[in-house]
N, C-alpha and C positions, 0 to 999 in steps of 0.2 A: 444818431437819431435822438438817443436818450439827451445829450446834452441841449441839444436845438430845444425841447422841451423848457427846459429851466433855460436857458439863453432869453425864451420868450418871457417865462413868468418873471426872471429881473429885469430884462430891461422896461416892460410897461411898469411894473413897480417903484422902482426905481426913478423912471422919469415924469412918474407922479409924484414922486417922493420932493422931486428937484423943481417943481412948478407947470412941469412940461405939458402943452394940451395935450388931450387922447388923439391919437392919431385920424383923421377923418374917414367916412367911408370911400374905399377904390372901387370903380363901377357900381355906384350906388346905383337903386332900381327908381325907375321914375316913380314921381310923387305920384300914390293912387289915392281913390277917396277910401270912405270906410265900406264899401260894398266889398262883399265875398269876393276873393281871389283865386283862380282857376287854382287844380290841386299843381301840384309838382310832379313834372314824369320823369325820369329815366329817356334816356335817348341812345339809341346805339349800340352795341358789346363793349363792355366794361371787362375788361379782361382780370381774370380772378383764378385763384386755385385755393380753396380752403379746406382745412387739416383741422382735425380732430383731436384734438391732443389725447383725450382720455382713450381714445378707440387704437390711436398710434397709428391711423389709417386716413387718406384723403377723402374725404366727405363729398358733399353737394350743395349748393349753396341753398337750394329747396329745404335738404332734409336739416341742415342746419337751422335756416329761419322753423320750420316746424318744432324741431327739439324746443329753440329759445323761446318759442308763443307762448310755452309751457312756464317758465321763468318768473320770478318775483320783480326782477332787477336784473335789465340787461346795463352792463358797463361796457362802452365800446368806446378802446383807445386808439387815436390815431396820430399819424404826421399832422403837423396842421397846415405845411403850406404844401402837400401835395394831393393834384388835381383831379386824380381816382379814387383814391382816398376817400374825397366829398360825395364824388357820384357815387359810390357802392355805400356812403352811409344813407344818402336816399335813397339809395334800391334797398336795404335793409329794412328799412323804415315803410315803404312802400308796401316790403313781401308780409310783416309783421301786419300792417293792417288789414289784408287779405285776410289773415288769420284771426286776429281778432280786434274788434270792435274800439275797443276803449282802450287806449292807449293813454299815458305823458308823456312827453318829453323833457327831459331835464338839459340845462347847458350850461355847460362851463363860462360858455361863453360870454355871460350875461350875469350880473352882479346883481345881488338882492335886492338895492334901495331900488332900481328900474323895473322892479316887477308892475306896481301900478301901472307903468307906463307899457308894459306888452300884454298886461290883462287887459288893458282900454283897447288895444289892437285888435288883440285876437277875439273882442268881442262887441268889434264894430263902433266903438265909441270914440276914437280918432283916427287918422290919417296916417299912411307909413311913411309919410315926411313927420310928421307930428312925433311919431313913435323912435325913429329912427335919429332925430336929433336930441331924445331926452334920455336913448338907451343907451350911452356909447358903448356903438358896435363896433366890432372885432372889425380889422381891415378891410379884409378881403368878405364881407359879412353878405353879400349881392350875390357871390359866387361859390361859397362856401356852406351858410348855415340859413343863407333865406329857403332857400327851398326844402330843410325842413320847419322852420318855423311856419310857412304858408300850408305845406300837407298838413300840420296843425291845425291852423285856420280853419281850413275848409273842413275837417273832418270834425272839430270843436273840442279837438283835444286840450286839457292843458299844456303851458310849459313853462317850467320852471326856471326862473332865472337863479342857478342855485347859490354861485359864487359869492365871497364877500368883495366888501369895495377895496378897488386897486389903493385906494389911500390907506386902511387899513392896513394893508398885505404893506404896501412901503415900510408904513410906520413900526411895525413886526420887525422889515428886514434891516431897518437902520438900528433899533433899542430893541427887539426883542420882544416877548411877552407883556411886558408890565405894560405897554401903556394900554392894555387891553382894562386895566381898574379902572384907569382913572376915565372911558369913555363916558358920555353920558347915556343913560338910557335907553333912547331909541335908537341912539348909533353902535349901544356893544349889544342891542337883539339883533343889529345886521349879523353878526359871529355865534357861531355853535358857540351856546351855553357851555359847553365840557369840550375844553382843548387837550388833548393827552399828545404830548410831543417824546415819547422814549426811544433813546439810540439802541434800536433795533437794525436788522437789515435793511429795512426801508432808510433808515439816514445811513448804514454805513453805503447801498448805493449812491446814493445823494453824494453822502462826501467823496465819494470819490470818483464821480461823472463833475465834479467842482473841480476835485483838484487837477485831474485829467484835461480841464479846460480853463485854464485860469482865465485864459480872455473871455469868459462868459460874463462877469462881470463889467459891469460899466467902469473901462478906466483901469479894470484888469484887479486880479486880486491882491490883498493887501501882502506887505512882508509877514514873513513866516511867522513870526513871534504874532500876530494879531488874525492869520488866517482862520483855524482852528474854530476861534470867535466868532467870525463872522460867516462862515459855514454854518454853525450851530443857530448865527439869526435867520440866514435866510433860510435853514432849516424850517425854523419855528414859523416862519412866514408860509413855508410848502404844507406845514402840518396843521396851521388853521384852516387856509384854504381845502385841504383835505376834508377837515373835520365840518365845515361849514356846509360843505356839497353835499356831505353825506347826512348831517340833519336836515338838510335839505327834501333830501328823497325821502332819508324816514317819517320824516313829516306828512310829505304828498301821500304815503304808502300808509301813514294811520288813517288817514280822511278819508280813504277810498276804501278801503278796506282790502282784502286776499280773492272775489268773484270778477274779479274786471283784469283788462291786460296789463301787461307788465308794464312797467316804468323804463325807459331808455334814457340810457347819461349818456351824453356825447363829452370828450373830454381828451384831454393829451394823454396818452400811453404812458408816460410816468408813473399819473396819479391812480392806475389802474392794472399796471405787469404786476404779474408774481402776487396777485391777490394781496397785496400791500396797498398803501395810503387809502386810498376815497375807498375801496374795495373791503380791506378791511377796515374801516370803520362803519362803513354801511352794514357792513355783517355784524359787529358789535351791536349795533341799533335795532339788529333785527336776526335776532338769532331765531334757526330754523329755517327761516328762507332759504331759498335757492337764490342766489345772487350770479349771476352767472358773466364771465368776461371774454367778450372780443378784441382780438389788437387785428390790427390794419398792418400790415410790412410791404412798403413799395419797394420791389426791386428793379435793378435792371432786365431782367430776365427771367420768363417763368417756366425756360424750358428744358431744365432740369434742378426744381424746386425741391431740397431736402433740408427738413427744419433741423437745424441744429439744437444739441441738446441744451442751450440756454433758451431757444425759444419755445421748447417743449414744458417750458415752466412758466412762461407767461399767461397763459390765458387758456380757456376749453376751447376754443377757435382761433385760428390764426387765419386771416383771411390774406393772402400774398395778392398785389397787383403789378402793374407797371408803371414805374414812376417817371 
């Protein structure tokens, strides 16, 4: 699962890097005008078992969303191409506005320079054909992240497009850091100001869900004498986009201030196990908070569900579905 993670973040990088267009949206939602869009529901049993890691005991999905109402900064990591997965981070999002009122939404999924163009959405000043050709969206974006961008909508929450640009992130995983100097202006404020990239546990996972997959690379990884290297860039490329998400949120989380609800990052499970990458930096940015982390684990089966002791280190929540 870990590796599917980074599988995605290089090859869109990457075939930005190579001239390739953004892949277009699958089941895009018909073009509406800029009138308010009904909210997002839930439909059906979503089949779920969620664990508590700190209690060491299975939980409720109620008293779970109640504890996180509580929260500064929910991080909730998931698979990104499977299909319970999306629906339980809408019922998340749904049970959370039960609770309280003012929410954000932050997303991965959506890169900084496109934020004009989803603050014009989300507040009726263009069209989601308008919106949705100048945001490029994630693939599967109709059936995955629109319904919670629209419970957004409706409710007038923000949302954060927190990510930097895929051009960026390429240019990181081909040369590295440097060409972060030489941006100009408006294009190195899309990038957290303070990138800190140290070979901690968070790269020594990295390097080694890489090296355990070499075909994750486009074209497969290089000979040995030059792998090492190029681990280390597209490290650097994992560790700005880390750091970028999480000035992202600290950002949203100065201007709002600590009397309103929490902040929600939806985001791959990478960038957010084991209170590493966007997790700990968003803690750096905001020490004291309660930062609190959900993973998503689709399995085949939830009918004798026992976390193993790697997963009892990912996150305060494990929420298990069917994938």
């Amino acid at each position: 699962m870990l590796a599917a993670q980074i599988l995605l973040i290089l090859t869109v990088s990457l075939a930005a890097a190579a001239g390739a267009p953004a892949s277009p949206p699958q089941n895009a939602p018909a073009p509406s005008s800029s009138a308010p869009a009904e909210p997002a529901v839930t439909s059906g049993y979503i089949p779920e078992r969620v664990f508590d890691t700190r209690s060491g005991a299975f939980s409720d999905f109620e008293l779970m969303l109640a504890d996180l109402s509580r929260a500064d900064v929910i991080l909730v990591g998931e698979q990104h191409d499977d299909p319970n997965t999306h629906r339980l981070e809408t019922a998340l999002l749904e049970g959370l506005q039960r609770r309280r009122s003012a929410l954000v939404v932050s997303l991965e999924m959506f890169e900084r320079d496109v934020q004009p163009a989803l603050d014009a959405y989300l507040g009726g000043r263009n069209t989601e054909e308008e919106f949705l050709k100048a945001s490029r969206p994630w693939p599967r974006y109709a059936t995955d992240y629109r319904p919670l961008v629209e419970l957004a909508r409706v409710e007038t929450w923000p949302v954060i497009a927190a990510n930097l640009p895929r051009r960026v992130a390429s240019d990181i995983a081909k040369h590295g850091l440097a060409p972060l100097a030489s941006l100009p202006a408006p294009e190195r404020a899309l990038v957290a100001a303070d990138v800190q990239c140290p070979k901690d546990a968070y790269f020594d996972r990295f390097a080694a869900t890489m090296a355990d997959h070499p075909g994750s690379a486009p074209g497969g990884m290089p000979a040995a004498a030059d792998q090492q290297a190029t681990i280390e860039r597209y490290y650097q490329s994992q560790c700005a986009k880390d750091e970028t998400m999480a000035e992202s949120i600290a950002t949203s989380f100065a201007r709002r201030g600590s009397d309103t609800g929490p902040i929600v990052h939806f985001t791959g499970a990478f960038h957010s196990d084991y209170g590493t990458g966007t997790a700990e930096r968003v803690r750096r940015r905001l020490p004291g908070r309660r930062v609190a982390i959900v993973t998503l684990v689709p399995l085949p089966t939830l009918d004798s569900v026992t976390p193993s002791a790697d997963d009892l280190k990912r996150a305060e929540y494990l929420i298990y579905t069917i994938k």
